[in-house]
N, CA and C atoms of all chains as a GROMACS GRO file, in nm:
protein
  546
    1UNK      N    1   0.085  -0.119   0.000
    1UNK     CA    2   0.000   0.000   0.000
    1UNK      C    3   0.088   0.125   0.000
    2UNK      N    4   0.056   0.194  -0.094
    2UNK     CA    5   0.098   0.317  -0.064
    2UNK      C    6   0.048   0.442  -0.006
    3UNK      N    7   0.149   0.511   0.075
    3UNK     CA    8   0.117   0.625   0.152
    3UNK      C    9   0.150   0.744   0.098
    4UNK      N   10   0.099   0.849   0.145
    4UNK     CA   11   0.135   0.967   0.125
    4UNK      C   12   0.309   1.009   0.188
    5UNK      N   13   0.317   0.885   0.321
    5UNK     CA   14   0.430   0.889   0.379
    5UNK      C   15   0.519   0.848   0.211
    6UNK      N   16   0.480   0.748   0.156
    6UNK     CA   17   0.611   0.667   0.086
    6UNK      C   18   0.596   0.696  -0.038
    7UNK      N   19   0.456   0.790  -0.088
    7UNK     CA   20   0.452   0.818  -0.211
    7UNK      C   21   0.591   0.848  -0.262
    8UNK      N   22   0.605   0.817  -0.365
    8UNK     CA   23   0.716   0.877  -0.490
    8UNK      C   24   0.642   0.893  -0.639
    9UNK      N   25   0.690   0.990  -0.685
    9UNK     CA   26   0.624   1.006  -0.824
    9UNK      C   27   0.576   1.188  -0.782
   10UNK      N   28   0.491   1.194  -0.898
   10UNK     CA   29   0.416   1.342  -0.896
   10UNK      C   30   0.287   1.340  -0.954
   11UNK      N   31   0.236   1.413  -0.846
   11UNK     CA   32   0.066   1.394  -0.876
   11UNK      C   33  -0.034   1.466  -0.884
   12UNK      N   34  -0.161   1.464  -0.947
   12UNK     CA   35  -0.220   1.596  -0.900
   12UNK      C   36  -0.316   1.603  -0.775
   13UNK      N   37  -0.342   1.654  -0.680
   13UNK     CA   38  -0.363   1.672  -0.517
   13UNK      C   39  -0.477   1.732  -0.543
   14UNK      N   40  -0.597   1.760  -0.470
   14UNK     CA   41  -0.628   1.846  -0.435
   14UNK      C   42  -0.596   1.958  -0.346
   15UNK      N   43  -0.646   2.087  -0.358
   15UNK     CA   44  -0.586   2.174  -0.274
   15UNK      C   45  -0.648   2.305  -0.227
   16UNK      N   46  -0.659   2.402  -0.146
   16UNK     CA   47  -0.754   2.502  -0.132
   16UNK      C   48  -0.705   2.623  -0.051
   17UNK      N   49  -0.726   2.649  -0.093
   17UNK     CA   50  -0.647   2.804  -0.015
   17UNK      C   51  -0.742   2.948  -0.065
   18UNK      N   52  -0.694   3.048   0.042
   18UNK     CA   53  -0.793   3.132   0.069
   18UNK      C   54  -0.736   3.254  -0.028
   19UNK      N   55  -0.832   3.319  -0.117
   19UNK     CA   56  -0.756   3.425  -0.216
   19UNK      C   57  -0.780   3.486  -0.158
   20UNK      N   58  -0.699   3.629  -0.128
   20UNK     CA   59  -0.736   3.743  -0.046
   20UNK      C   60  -0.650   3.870  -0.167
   21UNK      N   61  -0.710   3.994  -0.150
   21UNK     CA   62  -0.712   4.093  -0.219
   21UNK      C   63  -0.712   4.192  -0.128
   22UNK      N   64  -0.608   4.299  -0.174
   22UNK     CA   65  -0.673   4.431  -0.114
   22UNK      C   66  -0.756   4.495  -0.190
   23UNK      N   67  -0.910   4.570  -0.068
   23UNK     CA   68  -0.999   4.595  -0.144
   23UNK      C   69  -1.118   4.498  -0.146
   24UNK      N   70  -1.109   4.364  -0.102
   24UNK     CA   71  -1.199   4.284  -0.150
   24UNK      C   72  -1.245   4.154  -0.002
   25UNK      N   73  -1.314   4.135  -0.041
   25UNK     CA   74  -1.319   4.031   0.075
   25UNK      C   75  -1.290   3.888   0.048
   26UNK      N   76  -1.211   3.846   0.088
   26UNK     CA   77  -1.133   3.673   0.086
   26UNK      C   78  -1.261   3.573   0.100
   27UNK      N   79  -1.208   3.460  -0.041
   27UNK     CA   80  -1.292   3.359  -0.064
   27UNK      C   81  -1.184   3.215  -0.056
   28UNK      N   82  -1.260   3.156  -0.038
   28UNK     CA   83  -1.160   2.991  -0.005
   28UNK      C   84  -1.232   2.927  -0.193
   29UNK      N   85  -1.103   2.877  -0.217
   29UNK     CA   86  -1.118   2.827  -0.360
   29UNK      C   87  -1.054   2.671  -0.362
   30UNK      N   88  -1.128   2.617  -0.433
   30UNK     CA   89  -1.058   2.467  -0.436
   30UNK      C   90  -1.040   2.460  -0.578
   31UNK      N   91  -0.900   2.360  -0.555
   31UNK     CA   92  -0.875   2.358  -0.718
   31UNK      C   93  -0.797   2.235  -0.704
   32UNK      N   94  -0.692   2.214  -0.822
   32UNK     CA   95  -0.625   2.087  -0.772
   32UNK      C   96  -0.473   2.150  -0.832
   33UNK      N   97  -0.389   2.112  -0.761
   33UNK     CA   98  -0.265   2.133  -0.727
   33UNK      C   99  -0.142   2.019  -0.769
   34UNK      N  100  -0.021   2.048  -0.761
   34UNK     CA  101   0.068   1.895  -0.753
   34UNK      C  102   0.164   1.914  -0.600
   35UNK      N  103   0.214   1.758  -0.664
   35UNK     CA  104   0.246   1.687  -0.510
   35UNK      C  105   0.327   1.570  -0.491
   36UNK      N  106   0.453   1.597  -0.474
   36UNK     CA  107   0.476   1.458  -0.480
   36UNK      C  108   0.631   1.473  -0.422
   37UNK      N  109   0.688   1.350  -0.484
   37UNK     CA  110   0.869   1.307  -0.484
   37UNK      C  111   0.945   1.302  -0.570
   38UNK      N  112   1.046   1.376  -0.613
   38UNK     CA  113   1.113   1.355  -0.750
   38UNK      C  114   1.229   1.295  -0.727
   39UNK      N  115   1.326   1.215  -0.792
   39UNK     CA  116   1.412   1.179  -0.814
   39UNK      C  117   1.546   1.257  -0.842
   40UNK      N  118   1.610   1.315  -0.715
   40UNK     CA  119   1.718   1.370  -0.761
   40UNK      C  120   1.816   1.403  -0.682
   41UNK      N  121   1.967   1.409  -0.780
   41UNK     CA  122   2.072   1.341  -0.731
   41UNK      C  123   2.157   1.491  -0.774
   42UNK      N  124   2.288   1.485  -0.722
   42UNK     CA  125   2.412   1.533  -0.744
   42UNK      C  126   2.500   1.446  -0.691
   43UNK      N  127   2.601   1.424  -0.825
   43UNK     CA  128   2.709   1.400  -0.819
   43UNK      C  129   2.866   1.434  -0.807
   44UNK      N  130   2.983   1.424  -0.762
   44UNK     CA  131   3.104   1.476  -0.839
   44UNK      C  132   3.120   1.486  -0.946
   45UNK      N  133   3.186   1.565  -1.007
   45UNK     CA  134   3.261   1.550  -1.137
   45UNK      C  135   3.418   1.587  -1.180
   46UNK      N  136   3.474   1.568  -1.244
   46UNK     CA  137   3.625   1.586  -1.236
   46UNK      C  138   3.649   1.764  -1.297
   47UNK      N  139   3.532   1.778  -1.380
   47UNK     CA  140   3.575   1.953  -1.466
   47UNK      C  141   3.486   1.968  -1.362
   48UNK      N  142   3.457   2.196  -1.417
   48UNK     CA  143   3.419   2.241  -1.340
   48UNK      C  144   3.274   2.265  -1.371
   49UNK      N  145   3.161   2.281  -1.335
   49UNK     CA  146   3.168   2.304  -1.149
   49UNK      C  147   3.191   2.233  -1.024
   50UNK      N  148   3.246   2.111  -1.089
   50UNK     CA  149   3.325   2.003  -1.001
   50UNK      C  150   3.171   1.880  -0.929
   51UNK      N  151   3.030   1.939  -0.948
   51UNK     CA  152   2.939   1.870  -0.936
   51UNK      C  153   2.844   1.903  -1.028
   52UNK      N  154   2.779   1.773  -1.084
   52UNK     CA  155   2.679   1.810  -1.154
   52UNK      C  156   2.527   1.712  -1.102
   53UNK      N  157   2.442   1.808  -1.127
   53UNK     CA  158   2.296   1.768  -1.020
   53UNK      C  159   2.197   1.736  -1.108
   54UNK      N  160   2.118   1.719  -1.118
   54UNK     CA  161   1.995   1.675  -1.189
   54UNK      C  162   1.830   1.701  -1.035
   55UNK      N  163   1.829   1.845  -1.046
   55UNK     CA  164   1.729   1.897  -1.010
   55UNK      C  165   1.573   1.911  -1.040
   56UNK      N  166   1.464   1.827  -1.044
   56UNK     CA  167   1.338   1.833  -1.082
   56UNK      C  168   1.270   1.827  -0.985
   57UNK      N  169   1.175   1.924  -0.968
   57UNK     CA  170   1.061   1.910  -0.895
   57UNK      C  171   0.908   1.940  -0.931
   58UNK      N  172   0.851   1.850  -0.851
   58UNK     CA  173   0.696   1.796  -0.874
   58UNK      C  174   0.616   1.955  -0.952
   59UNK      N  175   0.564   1.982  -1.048
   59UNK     CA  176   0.509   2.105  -1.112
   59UNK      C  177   0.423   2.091  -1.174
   60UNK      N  178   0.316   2.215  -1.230
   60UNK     CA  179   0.231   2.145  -1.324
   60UNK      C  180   0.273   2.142  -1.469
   61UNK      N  181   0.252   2.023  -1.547
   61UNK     CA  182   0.290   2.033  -1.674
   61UNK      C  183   0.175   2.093  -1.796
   62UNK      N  184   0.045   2.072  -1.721
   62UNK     CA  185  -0.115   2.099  -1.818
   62UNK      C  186  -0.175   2.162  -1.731
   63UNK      N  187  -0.180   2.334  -1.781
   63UNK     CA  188  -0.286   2.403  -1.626
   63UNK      C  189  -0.403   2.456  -1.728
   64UNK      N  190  -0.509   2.486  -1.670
   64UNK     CA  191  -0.578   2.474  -1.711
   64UNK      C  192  -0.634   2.668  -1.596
   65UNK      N  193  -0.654   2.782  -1.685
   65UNK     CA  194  -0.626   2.916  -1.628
   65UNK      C  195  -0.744   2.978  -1.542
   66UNK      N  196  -0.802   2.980  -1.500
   66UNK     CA  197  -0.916   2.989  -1.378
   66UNK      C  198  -0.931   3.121  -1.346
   67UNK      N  199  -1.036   3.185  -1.325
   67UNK     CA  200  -1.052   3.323  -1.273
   67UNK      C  201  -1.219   3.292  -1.143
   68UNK      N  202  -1.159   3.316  -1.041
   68UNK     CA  203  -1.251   3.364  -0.943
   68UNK      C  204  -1.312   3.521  -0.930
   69UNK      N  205  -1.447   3.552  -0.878
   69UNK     CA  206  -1.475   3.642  -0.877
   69UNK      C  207  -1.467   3.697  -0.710
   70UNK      N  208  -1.400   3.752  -0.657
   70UNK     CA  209  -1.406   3.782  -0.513
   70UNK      C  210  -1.532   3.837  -0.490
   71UNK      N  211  -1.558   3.833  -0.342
   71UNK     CA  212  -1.679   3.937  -0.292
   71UNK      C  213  -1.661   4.046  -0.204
   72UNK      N  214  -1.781   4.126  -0.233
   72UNK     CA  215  -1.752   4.266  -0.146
   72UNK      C  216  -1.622   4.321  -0.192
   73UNK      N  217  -1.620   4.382  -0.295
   73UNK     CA  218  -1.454   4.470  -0.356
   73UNK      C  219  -1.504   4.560  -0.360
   74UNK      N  220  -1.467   4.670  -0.335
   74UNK     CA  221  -1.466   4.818  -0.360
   74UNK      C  222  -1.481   4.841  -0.482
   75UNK      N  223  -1.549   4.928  -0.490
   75UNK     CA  224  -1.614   4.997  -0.631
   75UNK      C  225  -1.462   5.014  -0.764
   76UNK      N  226  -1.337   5.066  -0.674
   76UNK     CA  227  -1.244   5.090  -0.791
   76UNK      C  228  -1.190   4.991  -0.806
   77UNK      N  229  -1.173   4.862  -0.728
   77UNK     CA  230  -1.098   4.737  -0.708
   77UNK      C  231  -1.187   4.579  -0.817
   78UNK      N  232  -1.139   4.541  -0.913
   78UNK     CA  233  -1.154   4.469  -0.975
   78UNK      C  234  -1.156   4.332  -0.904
   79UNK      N  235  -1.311   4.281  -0.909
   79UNK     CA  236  -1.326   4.140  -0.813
   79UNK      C  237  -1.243   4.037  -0.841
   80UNK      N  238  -1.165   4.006  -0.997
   80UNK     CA  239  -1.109   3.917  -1.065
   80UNK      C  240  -0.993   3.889  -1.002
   81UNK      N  241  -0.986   3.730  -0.972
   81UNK     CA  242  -0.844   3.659  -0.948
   81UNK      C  243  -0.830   3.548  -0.994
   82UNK      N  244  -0.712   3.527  -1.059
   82UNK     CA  245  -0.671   3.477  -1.173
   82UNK      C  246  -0.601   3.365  -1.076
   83UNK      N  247  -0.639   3.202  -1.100
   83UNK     CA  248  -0.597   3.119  -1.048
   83UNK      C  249  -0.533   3.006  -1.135
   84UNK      N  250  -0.491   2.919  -1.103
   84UNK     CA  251  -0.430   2.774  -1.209
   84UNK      C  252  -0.508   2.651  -1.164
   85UNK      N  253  -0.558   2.592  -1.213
   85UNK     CA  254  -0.586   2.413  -1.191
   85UNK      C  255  -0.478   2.356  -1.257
   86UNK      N  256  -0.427   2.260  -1.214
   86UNK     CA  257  -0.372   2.144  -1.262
   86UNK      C  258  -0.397   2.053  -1.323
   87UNK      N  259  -0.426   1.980  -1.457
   87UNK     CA  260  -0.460   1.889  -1.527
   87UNK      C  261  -0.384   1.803  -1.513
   88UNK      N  262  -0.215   1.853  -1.504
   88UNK     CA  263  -0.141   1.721  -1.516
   88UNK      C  264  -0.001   1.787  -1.441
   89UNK      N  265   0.090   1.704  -1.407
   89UNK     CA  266   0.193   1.766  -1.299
   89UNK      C  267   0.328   1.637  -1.350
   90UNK      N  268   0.443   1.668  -1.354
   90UNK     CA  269   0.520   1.621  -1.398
   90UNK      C  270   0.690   1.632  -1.308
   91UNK      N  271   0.776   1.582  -1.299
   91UNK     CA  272   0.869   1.573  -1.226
   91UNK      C  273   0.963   1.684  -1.381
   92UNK      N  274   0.978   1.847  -1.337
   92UNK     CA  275   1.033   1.901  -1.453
   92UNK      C  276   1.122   2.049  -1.363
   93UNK      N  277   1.233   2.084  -1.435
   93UNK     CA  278   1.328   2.199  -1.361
   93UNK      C  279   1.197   2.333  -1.351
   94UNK      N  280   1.231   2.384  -1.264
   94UNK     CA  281   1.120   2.489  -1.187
   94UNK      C  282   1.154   2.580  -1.291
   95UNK      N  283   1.046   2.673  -1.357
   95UNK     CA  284   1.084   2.772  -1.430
   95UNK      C  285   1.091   2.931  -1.383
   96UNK      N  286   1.225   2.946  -1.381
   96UNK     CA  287   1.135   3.130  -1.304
   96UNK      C  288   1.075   3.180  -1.419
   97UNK      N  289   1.109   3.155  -1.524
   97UNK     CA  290   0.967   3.220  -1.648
   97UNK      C  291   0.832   3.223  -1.563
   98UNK      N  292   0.766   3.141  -1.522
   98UNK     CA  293   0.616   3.147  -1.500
   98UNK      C  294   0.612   3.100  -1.332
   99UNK      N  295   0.705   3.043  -1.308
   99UNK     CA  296   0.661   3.014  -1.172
   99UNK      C  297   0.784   3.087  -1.051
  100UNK      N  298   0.733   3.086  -0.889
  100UNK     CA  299   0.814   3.149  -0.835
  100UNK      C  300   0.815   3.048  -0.733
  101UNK      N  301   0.989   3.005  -0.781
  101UNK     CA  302   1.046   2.874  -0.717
  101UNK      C  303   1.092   2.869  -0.585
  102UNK      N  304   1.052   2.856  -0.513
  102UNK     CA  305   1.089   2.876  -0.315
  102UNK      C  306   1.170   2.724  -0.251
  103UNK      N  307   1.214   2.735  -0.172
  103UNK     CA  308   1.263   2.616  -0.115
  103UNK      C  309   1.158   2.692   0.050
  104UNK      N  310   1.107   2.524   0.076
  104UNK     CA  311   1.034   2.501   0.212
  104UNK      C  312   1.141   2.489   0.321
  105UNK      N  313   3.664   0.466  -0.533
  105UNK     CA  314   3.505   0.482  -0.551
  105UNK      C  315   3.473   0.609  -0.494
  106UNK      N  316   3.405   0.694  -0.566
  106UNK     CA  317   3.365   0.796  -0.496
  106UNK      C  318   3.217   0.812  -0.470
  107UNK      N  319   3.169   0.884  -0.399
  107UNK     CA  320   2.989   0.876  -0.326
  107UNK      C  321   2.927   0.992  -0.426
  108UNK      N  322   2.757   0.954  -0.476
  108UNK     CA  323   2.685   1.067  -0.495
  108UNK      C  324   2.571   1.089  -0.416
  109UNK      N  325   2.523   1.202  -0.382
  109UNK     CA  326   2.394   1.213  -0.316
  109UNK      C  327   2.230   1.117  -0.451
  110UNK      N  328   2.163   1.084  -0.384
  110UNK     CA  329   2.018   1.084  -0.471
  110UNK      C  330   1.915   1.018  -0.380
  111UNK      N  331   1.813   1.079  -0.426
  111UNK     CA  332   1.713   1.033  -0.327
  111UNK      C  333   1.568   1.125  -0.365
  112UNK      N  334   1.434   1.101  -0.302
  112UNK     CA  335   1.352   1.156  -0.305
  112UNK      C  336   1.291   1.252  -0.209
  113UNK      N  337   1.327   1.394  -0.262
  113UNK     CA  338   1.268   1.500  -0.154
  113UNK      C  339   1.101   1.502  -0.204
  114UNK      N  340   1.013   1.609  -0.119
  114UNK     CA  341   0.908   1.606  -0.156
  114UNK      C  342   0.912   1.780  -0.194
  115UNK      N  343   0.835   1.775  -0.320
  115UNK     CA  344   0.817   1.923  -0.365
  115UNK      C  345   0.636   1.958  -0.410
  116UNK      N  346   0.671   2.076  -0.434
  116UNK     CA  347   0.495   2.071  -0.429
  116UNK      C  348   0.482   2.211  -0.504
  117UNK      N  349   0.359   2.248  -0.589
  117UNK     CA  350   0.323   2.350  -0.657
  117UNK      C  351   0.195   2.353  -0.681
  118UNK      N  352   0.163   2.530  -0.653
  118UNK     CA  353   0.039   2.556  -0.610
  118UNK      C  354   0.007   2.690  -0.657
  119UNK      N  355  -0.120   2.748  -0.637
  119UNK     CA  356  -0.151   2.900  -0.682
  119UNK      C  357  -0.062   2.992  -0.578
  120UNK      N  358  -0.029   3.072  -0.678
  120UNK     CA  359   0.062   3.200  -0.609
  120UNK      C  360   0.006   3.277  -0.554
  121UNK      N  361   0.038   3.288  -0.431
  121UNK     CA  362  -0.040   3.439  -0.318
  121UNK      C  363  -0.040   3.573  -0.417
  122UNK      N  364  -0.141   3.672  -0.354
  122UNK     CA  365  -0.170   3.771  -0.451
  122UNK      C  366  -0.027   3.862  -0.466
  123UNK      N  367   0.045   3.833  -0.367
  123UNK     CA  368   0.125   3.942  -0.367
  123UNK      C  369   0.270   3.920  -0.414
  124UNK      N  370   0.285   3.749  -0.483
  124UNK     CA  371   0.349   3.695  -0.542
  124UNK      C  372   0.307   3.732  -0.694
  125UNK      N  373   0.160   3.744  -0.740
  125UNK     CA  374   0.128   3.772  -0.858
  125UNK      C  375   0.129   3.911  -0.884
  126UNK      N  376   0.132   3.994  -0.770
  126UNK     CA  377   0.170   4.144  -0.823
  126UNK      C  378   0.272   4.207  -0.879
  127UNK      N  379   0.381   4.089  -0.771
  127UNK     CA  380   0.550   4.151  -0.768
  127UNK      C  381   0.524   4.073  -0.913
  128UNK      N  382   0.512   3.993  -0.966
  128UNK     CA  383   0.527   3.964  -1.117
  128UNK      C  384   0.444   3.976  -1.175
  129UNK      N  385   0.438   4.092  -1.185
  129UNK     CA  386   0.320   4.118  -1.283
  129UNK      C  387   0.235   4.042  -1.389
  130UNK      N  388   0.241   3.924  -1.271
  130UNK     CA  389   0.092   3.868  -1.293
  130UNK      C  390   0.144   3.737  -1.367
  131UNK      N  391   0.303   3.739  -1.403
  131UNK     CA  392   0.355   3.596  -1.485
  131UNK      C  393   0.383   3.466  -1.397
  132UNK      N  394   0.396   3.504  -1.277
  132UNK     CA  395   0.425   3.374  -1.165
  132UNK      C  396   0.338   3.350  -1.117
  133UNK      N  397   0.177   3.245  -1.203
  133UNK     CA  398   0.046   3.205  -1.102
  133UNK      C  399   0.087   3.112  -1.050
  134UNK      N  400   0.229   2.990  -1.031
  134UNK     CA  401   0.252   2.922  -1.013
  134UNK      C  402   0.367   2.968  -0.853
  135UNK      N  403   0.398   2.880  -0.768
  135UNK     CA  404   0.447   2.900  -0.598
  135UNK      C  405   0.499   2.723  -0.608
  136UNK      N  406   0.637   2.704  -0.671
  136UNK     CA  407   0.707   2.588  -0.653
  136UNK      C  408   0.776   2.593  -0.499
  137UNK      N  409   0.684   2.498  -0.408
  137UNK     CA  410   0.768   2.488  -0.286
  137UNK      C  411   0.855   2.349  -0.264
  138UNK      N  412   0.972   2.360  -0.278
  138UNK     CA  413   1.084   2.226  -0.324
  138UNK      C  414   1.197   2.203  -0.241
  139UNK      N  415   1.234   2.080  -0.202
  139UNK     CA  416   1.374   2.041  -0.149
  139UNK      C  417   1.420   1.955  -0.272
  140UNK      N  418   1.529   1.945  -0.289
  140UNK     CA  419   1.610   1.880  -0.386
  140UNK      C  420   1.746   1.780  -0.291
  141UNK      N  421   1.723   1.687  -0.352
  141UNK     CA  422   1.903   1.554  -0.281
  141UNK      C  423   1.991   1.661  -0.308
  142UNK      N  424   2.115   1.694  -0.209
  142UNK     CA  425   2.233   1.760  -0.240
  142UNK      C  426   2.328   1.698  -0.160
  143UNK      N  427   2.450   1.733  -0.201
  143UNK     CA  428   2.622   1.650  -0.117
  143UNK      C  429   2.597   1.774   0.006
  144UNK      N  430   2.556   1.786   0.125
  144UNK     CA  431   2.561   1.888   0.204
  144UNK      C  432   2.749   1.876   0.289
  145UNK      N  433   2.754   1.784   0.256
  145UNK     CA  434   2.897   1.758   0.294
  145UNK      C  435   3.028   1.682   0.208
  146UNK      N  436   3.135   1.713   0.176
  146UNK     CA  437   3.210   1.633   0.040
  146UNK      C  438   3.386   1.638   0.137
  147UNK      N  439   3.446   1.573   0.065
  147UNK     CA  440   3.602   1.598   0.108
  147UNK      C  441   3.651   1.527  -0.020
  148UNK      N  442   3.765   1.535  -0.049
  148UNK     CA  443   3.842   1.566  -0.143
  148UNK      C  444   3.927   1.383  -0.175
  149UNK      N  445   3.926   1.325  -0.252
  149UNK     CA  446   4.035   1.239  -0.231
  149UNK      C  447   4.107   1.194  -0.350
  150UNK      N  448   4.270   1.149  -0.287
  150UNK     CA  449   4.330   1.150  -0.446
  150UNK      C  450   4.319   1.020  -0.498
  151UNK      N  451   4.350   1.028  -0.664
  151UNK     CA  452   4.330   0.903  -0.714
  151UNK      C  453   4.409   0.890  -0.795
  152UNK      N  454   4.530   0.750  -0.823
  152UNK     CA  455   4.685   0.751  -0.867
  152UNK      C  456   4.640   0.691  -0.998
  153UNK      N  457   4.631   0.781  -1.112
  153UNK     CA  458   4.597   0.704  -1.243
  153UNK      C  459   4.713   0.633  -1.286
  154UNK      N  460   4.750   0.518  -1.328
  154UNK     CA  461   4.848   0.495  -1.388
  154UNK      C  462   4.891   0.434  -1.517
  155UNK      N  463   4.948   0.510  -1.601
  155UNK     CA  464   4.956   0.466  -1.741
  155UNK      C  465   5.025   0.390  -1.752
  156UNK      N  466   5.001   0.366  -1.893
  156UNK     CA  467   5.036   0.215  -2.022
  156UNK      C  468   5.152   0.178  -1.920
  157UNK      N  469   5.223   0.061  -1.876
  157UNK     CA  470   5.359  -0.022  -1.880
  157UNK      C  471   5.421   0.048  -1.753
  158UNK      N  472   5.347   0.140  -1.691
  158UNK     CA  473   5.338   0.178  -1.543
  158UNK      C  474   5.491   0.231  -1.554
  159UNK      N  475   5.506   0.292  -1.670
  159UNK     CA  476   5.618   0.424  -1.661
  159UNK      C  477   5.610   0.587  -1.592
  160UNK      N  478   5.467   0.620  -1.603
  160UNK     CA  479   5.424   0.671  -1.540
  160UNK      C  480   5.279   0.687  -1.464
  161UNK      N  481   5.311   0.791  -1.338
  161UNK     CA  482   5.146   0.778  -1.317
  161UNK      C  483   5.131   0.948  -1.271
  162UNK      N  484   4.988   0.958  -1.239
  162UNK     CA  485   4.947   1.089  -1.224
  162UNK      C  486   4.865   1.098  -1.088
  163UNK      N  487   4.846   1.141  -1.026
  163UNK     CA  488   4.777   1.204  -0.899
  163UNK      C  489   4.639   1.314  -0.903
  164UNK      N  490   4.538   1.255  -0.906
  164UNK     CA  491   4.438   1.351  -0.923
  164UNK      C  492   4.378   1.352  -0.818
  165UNK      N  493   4.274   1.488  -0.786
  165UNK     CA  494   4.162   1.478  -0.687
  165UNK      C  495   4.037   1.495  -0.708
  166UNK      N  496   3.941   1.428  -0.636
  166UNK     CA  497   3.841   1.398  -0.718
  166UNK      C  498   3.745   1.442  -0.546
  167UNK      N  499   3.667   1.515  -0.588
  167UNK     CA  500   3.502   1.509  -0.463
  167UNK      C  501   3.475   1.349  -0.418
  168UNK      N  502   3.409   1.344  -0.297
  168UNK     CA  503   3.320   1.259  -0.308
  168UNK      C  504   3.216   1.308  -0.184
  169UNK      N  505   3.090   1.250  -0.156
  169UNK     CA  506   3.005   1.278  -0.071
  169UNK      C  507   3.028   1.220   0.100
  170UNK      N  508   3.059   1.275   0.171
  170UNK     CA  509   3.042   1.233   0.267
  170UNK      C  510   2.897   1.212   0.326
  171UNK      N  511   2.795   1.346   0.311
  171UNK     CA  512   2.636   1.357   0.376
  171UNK      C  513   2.555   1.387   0.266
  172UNK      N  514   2.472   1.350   0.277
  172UNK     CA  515   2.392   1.416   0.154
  172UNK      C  516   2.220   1.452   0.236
  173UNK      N  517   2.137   1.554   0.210
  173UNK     CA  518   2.071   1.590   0.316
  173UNK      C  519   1.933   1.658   0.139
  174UNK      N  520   1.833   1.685   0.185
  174UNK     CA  521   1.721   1.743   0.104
  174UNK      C  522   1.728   1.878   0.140
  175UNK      N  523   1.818   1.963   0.004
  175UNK     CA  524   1.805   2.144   0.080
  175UNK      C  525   1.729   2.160  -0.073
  176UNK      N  526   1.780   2.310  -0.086
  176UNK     CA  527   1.759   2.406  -0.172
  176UNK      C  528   1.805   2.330  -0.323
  177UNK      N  529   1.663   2.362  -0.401
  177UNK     CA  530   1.703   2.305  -0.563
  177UNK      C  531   1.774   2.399  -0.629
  178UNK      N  532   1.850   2.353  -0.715
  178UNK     CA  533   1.932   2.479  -0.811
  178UNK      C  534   1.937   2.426  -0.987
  179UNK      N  535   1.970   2.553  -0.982
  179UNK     CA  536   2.008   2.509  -1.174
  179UNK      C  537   2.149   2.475  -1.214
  180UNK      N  538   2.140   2.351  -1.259
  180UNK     CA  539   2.269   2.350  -1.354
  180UNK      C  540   2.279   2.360  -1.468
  181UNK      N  541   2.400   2.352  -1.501
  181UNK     CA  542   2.468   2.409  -1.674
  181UNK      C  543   2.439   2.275  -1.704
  182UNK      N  544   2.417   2.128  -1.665
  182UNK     CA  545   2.407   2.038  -1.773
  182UNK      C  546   2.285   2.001  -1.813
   0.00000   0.00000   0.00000
């Protein structure tokens, strides 16, 4: 059986979190998210940079672009928030193009 | 023989807080939160190559892993 403890791989999760805006009043949104374990290593190497790594982590590969409408926004404040679903999630290098890559 | 780190951290990606989508104007809807396998610890050791008919040989040093621990993911050149 597998656990969430022993999962390995990457998956898509559900997930929910609260959008908040200034200007507007915060709504809880469910969507689905990824999740998982990737496979990855660094090694030595003899040239430089003297190690080479193979970095991937769990991301979405198929999003699918979502807009919530907040409630109670102020007349000049635009209710619209622009969210992601996940269709599909893949073990792939974090892009700072589109995403903003954090270590936990 | 020398050691490499590998193993499975857990990473995770999700909708970006609003104030993640402001500072990027609006291109980062995505919040990759990730540990990656790394050598958090290495030492150095030499290794006596020795050529054809063992007229000569050479002395190199080469990494290897002593610890390897789940930190911070990075980019490499390969």
């Amino acid at each position: 059986v597998t656990t969430l403890r022993t999962f390995r791989g990457c998956a898509v999760r559900e997930f929910s979190f609260v959008a908040q805006k200034p200007g507007c009043r915060s709504l809880r949104i469910h969507t689905e998210a990824c999740w998982g374990r990737c496979q990855t290593w660094e090694k030595p190497v003899l040239e430089p940079p003297y190690v080479q790594r193979h970095h991937r982590v769990c991301t979405y590969s198929r999003t699918r672009h979502l807009t919530a409408r907040l409630p109670g926004c102020r007349p000049n404040v635009s209710p619209l928030y622009p969210y992601p679903l996940a269709l599909q999630c893949d073990c792939d290098v974090c892009s700072t193009q589109d995403t903003e890559c954090e270590t936990f | 023989m020398v050691y490499a780190c590998v193993g499975y951290c857990e990473s995770s990606a999700f909708p970006s807080r609003y104030s993640v989508l402001v500072a990027s104007n609006f291109t980062h809807n995505i919040t990759s939160a990730s540990r990656c396998c790394t050598i958090s610890s290495d030492t150095k050791i030499k290794v006596r190559l020795d050529c054809p008919r063992g007229r000569h040989h050479n002395d190199i040093e080469i990494l290897t892993a002593r610890a390897c621990r789940c930190d911070m993911c990075r980019k490499s050149r390969y």
